[in-house]
Backbone as a printed PyTorch tensor [residue, N CA C, xyz], in Angstrom:
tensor([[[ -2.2820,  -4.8020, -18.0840],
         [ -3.0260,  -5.3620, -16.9730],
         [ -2.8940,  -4.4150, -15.7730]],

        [[ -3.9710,  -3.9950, -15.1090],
         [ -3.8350,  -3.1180, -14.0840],
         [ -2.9450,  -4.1870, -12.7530]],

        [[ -2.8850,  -3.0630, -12.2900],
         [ -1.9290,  -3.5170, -10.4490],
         [ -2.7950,  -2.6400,  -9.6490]],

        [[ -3.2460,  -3.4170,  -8.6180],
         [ -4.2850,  -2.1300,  -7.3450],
         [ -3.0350,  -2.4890,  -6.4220]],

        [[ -2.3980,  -1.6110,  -5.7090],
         [ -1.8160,  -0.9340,  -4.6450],
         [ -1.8900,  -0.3030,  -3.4250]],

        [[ -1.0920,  -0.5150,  -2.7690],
         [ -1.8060,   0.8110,  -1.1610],
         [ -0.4890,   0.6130,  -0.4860]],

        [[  0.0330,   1.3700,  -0.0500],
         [  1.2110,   1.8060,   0.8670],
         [  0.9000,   2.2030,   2.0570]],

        [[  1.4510,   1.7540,   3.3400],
         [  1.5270,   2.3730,   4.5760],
         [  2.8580,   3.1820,   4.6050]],

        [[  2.3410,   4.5210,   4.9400],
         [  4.0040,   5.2530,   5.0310],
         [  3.7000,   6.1680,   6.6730]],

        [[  4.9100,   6.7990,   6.8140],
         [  5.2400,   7.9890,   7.9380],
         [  4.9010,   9.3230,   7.1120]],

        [[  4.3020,  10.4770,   7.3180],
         [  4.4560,  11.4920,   6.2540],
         [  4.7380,  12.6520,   7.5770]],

        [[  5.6450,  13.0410,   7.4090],
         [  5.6070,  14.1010,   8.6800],
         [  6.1870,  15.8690,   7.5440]],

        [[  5.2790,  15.7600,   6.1380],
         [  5.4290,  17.1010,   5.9710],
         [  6.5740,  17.1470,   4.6090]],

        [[  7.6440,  16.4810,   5.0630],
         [  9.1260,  16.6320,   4.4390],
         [  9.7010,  15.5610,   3.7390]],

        [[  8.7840,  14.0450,   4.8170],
         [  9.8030,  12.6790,   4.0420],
         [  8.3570,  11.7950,   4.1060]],

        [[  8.2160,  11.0580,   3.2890],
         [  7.4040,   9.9230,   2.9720],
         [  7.9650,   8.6590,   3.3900]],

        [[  7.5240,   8.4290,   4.4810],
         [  8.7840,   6.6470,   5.1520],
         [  8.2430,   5.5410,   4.8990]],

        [[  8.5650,   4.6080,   4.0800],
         [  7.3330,   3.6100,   3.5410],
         [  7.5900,   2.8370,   5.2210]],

        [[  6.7510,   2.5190,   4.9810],
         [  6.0530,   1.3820,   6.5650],
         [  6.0520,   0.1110,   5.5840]],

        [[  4.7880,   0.0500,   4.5270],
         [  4.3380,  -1.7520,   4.1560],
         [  3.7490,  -1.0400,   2.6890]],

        [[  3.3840,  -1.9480,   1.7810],
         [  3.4730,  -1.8640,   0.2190],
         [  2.5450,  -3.4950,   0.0700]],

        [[  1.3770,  -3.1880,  -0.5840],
         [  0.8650,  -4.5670,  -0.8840],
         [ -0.1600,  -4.5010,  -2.4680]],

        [[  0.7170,  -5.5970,  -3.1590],
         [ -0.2380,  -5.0550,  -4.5890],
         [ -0.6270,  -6.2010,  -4.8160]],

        [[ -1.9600,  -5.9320,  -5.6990],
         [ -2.4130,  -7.3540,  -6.5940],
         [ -2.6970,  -7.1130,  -7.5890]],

        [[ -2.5260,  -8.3970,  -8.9170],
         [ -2.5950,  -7.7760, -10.0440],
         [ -3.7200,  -8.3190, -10.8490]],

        [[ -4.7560,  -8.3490, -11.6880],
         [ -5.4740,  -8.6500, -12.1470],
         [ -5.4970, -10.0620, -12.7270]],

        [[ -4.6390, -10.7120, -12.5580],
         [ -4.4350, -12.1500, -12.4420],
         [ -4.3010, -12.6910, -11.5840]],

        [[ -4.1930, -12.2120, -10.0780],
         [ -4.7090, -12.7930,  -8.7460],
         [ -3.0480, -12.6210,  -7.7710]],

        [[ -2.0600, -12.5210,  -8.6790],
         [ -0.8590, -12.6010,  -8.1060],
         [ -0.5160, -11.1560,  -6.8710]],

        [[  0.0200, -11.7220,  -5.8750],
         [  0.4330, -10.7300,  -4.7680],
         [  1.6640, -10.3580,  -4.3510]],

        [[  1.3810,  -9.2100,  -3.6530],
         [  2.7190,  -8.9330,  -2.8670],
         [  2.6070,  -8.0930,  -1.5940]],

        [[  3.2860,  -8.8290,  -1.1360],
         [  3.4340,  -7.8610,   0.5120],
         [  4.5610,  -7.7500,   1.0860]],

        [[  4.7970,  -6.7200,   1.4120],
         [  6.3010,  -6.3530,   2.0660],
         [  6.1070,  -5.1940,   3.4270]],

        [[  6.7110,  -5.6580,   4.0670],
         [  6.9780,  -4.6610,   5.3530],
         [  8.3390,  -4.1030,   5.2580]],

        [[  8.5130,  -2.6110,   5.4560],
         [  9.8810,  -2.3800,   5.4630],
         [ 10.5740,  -2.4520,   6.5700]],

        [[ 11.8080,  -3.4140,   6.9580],
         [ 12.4940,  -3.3440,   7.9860],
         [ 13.5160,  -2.2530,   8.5140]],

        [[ 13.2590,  -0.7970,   7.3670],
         [ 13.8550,   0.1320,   7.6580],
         [ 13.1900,   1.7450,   8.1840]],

        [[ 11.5090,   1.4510,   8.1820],
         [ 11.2560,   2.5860,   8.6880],
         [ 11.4150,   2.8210,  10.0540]],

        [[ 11.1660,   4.4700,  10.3110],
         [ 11.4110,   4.7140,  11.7830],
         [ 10.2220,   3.8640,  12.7950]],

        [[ 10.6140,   3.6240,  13.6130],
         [  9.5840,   2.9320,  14.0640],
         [  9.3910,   3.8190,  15.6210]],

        [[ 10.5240,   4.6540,  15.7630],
         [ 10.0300,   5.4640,  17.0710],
         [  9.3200,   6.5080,  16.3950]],

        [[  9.2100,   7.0320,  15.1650],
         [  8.2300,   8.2230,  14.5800],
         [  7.0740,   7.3290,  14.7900]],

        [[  6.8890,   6.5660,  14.1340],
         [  5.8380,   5.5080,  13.7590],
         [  5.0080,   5.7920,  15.5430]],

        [[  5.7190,   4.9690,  16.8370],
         [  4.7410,   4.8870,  17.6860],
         [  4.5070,   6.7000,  18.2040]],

        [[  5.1740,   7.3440,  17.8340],
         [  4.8750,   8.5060,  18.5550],
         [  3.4180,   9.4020,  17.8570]],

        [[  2.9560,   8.7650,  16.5670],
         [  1.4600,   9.3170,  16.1240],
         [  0.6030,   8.4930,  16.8190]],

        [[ -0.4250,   8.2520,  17.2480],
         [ -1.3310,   7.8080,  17.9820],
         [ -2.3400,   7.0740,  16.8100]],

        [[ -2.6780,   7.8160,  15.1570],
         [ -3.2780,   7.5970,  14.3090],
         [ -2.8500,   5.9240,  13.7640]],

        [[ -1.2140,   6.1990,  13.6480],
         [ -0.4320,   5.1000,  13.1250],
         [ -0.8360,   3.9700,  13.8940]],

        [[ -0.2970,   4.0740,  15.4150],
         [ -0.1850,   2.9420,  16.2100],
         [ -1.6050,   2.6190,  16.0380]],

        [[ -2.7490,   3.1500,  16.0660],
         [ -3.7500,   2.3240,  16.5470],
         [ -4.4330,   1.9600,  15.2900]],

        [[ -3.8880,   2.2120,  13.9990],
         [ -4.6540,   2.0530,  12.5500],
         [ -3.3540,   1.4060,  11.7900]],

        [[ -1.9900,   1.0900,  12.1100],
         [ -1.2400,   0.9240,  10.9420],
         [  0.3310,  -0.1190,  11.6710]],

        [[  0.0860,   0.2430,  13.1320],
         [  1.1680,  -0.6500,  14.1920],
         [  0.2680,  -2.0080,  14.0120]],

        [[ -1.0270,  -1.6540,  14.5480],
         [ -2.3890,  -2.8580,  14.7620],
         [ -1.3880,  -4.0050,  13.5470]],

        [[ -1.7470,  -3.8250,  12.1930],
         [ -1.8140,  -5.0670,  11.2950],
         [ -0.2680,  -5.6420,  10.7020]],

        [[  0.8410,  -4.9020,  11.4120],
         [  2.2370,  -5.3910,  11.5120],
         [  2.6520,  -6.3480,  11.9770]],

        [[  3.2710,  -7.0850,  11.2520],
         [  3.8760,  -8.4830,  12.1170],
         [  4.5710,  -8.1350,  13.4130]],

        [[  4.4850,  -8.7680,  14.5300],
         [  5.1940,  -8.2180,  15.2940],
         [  5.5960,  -9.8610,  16.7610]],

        [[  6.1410,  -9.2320,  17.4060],
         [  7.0070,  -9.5900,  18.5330],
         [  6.4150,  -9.5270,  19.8690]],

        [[  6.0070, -10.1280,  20.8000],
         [  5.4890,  -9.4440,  21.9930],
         [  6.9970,  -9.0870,  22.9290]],

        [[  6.5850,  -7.6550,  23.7050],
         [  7.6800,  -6.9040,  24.2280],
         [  8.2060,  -8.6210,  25.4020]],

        [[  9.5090,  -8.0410,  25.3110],
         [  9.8120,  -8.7230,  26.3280],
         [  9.6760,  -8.1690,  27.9340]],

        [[  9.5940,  -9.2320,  28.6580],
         [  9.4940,  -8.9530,  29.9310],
         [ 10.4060,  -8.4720,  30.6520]],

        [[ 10.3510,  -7.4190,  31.5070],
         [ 11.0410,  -6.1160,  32.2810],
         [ 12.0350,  -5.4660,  31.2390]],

        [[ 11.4380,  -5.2790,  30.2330],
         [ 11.8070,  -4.2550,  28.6710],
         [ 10.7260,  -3.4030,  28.2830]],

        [[ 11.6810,  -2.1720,  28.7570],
         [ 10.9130,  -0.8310,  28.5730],
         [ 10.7630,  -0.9430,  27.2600]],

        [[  9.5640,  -1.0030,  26.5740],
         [  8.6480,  -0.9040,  25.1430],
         [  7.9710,   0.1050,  24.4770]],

        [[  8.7460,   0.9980,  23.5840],
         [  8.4840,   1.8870,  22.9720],
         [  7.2420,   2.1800,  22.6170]],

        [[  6.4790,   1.1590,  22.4360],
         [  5.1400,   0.5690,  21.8100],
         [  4.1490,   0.5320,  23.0560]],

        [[  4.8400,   0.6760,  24.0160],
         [  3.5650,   0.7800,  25.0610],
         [  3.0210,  -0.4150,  25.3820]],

        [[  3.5700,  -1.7780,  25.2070],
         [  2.9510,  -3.1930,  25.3290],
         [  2.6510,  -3.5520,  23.9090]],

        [[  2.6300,  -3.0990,  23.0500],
         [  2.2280,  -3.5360,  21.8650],
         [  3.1430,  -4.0310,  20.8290]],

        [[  4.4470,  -4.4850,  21.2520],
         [  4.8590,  -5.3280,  20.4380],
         [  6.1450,  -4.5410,  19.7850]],

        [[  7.1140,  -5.4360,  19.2050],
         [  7.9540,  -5.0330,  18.6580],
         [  7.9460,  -5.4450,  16.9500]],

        [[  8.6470,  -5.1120,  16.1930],
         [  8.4860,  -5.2260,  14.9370],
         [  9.5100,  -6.8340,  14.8840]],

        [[  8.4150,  -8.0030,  14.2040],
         [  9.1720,  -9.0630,  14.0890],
         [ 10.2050,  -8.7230,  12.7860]],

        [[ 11.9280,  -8.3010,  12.8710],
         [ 12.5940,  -8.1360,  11.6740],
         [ 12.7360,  -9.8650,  10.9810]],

        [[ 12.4000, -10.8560,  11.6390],
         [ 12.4850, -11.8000,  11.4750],
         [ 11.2940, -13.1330,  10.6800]],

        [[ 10.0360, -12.0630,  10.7060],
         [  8.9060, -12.0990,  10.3260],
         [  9.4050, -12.2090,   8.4260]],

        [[  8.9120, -13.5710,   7.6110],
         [  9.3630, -13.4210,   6.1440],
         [  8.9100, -12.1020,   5.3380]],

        [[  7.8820, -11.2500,   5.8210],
         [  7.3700, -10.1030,   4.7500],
         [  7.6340,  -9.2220,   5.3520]],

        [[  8.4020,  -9.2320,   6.5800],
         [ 10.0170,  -7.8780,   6.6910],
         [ 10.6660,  -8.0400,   5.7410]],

        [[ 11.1500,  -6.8390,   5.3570],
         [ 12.2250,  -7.0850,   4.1120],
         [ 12.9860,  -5.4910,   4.1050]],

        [[ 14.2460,  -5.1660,   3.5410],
         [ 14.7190,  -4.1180,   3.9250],
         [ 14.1500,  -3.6110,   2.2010]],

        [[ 14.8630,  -2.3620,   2.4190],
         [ 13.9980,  -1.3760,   1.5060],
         [ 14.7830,  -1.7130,  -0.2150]],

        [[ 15.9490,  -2.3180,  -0.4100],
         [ 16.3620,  -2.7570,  -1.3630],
         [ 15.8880,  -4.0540,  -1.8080]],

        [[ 15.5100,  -4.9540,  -0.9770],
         [ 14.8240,  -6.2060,  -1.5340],
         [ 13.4950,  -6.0920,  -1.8090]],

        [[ 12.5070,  -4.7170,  -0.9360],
         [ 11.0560,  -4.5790,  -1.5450],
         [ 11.2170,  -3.8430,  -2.9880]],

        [[ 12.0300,  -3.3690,  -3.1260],
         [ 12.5120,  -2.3390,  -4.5810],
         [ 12.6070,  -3.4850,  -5.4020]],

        [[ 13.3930,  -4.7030,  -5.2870],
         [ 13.5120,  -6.1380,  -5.8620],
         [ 12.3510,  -6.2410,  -6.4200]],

        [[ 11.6770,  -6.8510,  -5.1020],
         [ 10.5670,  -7.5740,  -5.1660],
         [  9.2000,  -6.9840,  -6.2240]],

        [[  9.1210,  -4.9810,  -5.9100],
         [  8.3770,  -4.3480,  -6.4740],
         [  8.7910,  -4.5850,  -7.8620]],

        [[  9.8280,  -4.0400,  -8.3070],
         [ 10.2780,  -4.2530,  -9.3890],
         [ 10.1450,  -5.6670, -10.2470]],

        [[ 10.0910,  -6.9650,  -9.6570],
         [  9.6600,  -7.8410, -10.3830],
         [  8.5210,  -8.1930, -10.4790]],

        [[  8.0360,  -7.6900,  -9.6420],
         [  6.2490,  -7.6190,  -9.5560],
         [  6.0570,  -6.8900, -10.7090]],

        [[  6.0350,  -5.9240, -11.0420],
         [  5.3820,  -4.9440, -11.8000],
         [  5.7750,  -5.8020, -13.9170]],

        [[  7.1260,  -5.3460, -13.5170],
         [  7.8920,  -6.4050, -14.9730],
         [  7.3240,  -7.2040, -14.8170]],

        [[  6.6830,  -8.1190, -14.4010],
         [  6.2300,  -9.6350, -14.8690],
         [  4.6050,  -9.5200, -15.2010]],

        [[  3.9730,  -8.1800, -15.3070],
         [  2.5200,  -8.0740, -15.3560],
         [  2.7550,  -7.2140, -17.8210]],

        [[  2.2020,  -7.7250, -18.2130],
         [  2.2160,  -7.0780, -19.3830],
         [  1.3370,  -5.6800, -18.9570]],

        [[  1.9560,  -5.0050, -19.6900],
         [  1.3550,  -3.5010, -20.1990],
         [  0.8500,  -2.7460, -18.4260]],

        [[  1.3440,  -2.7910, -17.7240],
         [  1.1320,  -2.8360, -16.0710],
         [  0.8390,  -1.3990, -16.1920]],

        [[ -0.1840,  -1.1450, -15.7440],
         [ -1.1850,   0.3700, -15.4950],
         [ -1.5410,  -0.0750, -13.9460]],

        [[ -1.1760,   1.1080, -13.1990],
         [ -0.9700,   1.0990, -11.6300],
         [ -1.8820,   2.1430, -11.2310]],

        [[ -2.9020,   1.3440, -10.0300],
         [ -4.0190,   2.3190,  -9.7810],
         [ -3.7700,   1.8830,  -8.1560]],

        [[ -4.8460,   2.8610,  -7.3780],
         [ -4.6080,   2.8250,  -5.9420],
         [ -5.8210,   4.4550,  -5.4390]],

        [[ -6.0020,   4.3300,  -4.2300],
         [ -6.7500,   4.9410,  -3.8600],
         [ -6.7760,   6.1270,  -3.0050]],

        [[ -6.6860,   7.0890,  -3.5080],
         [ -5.8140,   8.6010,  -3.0140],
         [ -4.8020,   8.6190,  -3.6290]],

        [[ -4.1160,   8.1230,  -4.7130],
         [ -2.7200,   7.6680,  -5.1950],
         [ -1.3220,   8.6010,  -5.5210]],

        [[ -1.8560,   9.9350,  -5.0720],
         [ -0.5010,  10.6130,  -5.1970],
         [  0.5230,   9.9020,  -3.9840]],

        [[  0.3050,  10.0550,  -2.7700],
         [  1.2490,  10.1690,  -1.9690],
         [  1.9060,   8.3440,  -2.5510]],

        [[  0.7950,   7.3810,  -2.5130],
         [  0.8920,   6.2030,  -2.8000],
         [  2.0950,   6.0690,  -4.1250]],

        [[  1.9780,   6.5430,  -5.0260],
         [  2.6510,   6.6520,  -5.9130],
         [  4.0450,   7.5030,  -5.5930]],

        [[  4.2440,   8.4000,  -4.3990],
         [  5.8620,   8.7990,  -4.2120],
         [  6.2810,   7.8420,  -3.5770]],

        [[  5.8280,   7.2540,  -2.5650],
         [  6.0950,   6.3690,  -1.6900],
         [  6.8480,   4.7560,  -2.7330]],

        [[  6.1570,   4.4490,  -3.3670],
         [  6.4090,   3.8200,  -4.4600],
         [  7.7180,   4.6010,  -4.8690]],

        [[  7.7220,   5.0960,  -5.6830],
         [  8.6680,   5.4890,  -6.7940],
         [ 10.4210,   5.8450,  -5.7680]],

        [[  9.8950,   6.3650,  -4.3770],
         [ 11.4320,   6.6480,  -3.6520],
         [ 11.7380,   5.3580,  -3.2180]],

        [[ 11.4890,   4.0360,  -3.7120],
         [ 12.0540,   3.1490,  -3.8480],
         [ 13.2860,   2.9710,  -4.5790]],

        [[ 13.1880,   3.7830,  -5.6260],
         [ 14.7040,   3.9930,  -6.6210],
         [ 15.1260,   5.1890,  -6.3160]],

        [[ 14.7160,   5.9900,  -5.5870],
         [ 15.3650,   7.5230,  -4.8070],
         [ 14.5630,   8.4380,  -5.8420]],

        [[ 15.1800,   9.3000,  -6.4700],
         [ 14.2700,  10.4480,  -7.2020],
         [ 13.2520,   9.6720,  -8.2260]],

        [[ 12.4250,  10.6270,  -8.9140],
         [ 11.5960,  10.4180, -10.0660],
         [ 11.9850,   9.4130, -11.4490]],

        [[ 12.9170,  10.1490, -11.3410],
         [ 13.8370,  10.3080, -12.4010],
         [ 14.4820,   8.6710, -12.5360]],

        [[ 14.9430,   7.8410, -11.3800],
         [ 15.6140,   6.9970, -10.6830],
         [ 14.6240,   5.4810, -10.8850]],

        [[ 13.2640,   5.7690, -11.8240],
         [ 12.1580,   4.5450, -11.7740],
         [ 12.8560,   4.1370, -13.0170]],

        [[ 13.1930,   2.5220, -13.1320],
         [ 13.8180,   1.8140, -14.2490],
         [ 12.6860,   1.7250, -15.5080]],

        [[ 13.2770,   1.5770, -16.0780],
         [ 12.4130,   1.3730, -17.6980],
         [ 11.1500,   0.0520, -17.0200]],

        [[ 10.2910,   0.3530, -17.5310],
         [  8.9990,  -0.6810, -17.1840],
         [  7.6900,  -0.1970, -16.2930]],

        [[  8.4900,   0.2930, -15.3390],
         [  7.7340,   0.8400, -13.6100],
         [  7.1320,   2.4620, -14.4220]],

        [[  5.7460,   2.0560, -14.3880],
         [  4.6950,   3.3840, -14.7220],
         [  5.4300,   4.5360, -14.1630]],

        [[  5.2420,   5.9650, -14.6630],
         [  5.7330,   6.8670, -14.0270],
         [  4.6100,   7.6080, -13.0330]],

        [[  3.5460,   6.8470, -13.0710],
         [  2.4880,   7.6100, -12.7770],
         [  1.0650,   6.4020, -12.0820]],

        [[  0.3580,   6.6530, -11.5000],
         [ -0.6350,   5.4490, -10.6280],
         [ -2.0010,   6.5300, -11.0570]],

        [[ -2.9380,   5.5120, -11.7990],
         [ -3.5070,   6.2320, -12.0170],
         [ -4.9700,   6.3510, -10.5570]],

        [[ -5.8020,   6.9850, -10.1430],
         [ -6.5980,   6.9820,  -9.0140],
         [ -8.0110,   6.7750,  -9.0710]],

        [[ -8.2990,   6.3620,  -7.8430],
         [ -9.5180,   5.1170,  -7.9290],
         [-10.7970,   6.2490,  -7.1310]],

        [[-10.1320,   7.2650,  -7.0560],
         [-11.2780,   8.4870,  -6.2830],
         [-11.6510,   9.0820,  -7.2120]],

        [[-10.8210,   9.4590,  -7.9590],
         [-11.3270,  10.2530,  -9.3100],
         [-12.1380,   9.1010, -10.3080]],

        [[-12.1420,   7.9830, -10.6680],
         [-12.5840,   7.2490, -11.4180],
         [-13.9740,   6.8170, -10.8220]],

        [[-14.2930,   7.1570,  -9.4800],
         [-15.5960,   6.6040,  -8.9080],
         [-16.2140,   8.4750,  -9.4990]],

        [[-15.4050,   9.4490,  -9.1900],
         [-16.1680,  10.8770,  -9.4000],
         [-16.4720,  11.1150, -10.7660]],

        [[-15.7340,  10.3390, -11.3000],
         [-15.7890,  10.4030, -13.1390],
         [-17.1550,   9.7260, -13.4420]],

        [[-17.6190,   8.3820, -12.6570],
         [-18.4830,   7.7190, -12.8340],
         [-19.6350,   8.2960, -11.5500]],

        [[-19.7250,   9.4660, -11.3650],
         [-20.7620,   9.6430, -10.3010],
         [-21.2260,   9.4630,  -8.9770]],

        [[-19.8230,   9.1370,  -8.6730],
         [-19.9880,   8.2630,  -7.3900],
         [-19.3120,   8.7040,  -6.4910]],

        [[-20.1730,   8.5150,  -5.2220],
         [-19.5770,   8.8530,  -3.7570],
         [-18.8990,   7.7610,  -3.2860]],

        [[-17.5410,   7.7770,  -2.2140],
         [-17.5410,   6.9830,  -1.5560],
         [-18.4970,   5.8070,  -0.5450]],

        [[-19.6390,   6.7810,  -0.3450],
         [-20.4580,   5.6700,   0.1170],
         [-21.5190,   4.9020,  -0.8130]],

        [[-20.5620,   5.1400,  -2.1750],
         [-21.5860,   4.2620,  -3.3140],
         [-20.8740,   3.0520,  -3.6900]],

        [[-19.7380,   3.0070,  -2.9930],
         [-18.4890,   1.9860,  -3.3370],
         [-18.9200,   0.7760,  -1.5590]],

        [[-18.1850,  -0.6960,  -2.4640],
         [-18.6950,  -1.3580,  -1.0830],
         [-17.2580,  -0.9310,  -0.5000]],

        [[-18.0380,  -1.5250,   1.1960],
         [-17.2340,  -1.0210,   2.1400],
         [-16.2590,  -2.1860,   2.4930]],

        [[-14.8360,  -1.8580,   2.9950],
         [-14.0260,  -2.6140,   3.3820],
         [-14.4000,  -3.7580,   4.4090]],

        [[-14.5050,  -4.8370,   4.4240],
         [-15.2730,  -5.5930,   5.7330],
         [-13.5560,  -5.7180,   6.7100]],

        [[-12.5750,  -5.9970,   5.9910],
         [-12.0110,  -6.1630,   7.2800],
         [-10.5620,  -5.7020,   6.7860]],

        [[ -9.4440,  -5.2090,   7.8160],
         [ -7.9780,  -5.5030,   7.4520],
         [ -7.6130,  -4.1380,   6.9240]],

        [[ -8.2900,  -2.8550,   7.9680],
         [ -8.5960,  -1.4640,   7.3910],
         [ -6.8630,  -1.1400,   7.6770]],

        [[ -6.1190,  -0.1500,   6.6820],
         [ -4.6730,  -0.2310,   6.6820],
         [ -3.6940,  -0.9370,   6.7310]],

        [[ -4.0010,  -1.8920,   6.5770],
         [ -3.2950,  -3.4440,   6.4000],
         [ -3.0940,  -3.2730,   4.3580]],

        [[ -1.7650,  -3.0110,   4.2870],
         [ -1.4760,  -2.7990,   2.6810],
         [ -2.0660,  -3.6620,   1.5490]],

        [[ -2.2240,  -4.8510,   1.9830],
         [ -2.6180,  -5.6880,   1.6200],
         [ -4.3100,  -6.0270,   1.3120]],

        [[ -4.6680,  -5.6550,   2.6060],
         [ -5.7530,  -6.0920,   2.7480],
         [ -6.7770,  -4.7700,   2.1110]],

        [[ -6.1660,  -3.4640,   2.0850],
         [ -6.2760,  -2.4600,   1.2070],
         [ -5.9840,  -2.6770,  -0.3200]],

        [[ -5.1510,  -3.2610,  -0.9130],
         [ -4.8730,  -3.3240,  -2.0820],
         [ -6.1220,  -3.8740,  -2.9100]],

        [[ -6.2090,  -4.7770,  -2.0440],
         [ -7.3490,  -6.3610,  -2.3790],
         [ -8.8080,  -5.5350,  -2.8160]],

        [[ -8.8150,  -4.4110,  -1.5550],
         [-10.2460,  -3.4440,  -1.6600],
         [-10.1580,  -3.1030,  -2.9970]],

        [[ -8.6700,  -2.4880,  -3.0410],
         [ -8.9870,  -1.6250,  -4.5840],
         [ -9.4810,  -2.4320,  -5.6500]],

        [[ -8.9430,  -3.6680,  -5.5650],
         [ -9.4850,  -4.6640,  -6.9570],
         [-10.8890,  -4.8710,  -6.5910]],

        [[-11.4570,  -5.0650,  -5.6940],
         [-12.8750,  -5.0720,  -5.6940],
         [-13.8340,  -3.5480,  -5.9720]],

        [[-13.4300,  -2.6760,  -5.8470],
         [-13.5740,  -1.3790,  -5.7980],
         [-13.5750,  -1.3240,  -7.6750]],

        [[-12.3920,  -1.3260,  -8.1610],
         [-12.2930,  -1.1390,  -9.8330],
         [-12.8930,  -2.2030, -10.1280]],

        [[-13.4790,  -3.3660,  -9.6960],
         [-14.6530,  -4.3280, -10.6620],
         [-15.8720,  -3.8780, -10.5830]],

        [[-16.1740,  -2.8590,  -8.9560],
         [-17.5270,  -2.7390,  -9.3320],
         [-17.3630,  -1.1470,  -9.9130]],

        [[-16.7210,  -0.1310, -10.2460],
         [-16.9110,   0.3520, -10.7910],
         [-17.0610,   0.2490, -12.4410]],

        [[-16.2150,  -0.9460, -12.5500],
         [-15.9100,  -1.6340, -14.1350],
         [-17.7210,  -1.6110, -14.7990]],

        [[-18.3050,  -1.7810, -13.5590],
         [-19.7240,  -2.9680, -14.1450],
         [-20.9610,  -1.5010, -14.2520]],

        [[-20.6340,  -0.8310, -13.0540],
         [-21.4300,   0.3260, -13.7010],
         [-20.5280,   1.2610, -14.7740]],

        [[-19.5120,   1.0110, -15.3080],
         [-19.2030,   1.6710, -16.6580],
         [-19.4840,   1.4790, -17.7900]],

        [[-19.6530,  -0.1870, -17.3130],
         [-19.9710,  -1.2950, -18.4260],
         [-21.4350,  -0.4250, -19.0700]],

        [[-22.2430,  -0.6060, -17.6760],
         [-23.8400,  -0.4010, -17.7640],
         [-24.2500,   0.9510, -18.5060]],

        [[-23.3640,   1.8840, -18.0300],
         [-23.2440,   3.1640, -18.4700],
         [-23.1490,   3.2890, -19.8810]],

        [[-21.9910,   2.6350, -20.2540],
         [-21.6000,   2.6220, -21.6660],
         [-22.5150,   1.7000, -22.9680]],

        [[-23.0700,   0.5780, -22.0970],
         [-24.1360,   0.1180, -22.8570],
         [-25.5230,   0.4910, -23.0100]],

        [[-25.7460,   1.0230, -21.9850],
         [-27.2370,   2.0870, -22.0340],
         [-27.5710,   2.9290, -23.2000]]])
């Protein structure tokens, strides 16, 4: 059964910092996790992040006469239930994935998506028996089938929100499903 995926991370070159992780699996089941351990002063210091990836974070409003890293925009609720530190989303991922039969993991741009993933158990090497070694990608499978991004529907709402990205991908691999279908029955 496939899993569609999408990760918010930090990438500054050297380290991949997961931010949020949201999958769904072809039986409707979800997951969302925020990590309560990324940097969050790297995080506000990109301008890309804060205004595409701070936006859909649970969060805190700054307190009053508290200098706010965030610029008014809030602090990270650690108290928020889909904060979770980086050993309980490894949990959580990990029972997500084991509880799907034959689990084939797709996502959209999916290399980085797929390290980000996997340094959940630290190296490569470090992914437990079950957890794919590999995500397969939803850009190449629209180019395989002829298709541009602007032949795919468009996200209506919840743009970098892990979740609300993941959800795209499952709509994304049904309608490519239907012109493969068409393809293949022609």
């Amino acid at each position: 059964m496939r899993i569609f995926y999408d990760t918010e991370f930090i990438d500054d070159g050297t380290t991949i910092d997961l931010v949020s992780i949201g999958m769904i699996a072809e039986d409707g089941r979800e997951l969302y996790a925020v990590s309560a351990e990324f940097n969050v002063s790297r995080l506000l210091t990109n301008p890309w992040l804060v205004e595409n990836v701070w936006s859909s974070l649970p969060k805190k409003p700054c307190p009053r006469g508290h200098r706010c890293l965030s610029r008014g925009k809030g602090h990270l609720d650690y108290d928020h239930p889909d904060v979770r530190s980086r050993a309980q989303i490894r949990n959580l991922v990990a029972e997500f994935i084991l509880a799907t039969p034959d689990p084939d993991l797709w996502a959209w741009y999916s290399a980085y998506d797929h390290v980000a993933l996997a340094q959940l158990w630290g190296p490569m090497s470090g992914l437990p028996d079950g957890i794919p070694m590999q995500t397969d990608d939803l850009v190449t499978e629209a180019k395989r089938l002829g298709l541009t991004p602007a032949d795919l529907p468009e996200q209506p709402d919840g743009l970098h929100n892990a979740l609300a990205d993941a959800r795209h991908n499952l709509v994304r691999a049904r309608f490519m499903d239907a012109i493969a279908t068409k393809g293949h029955n022609a």
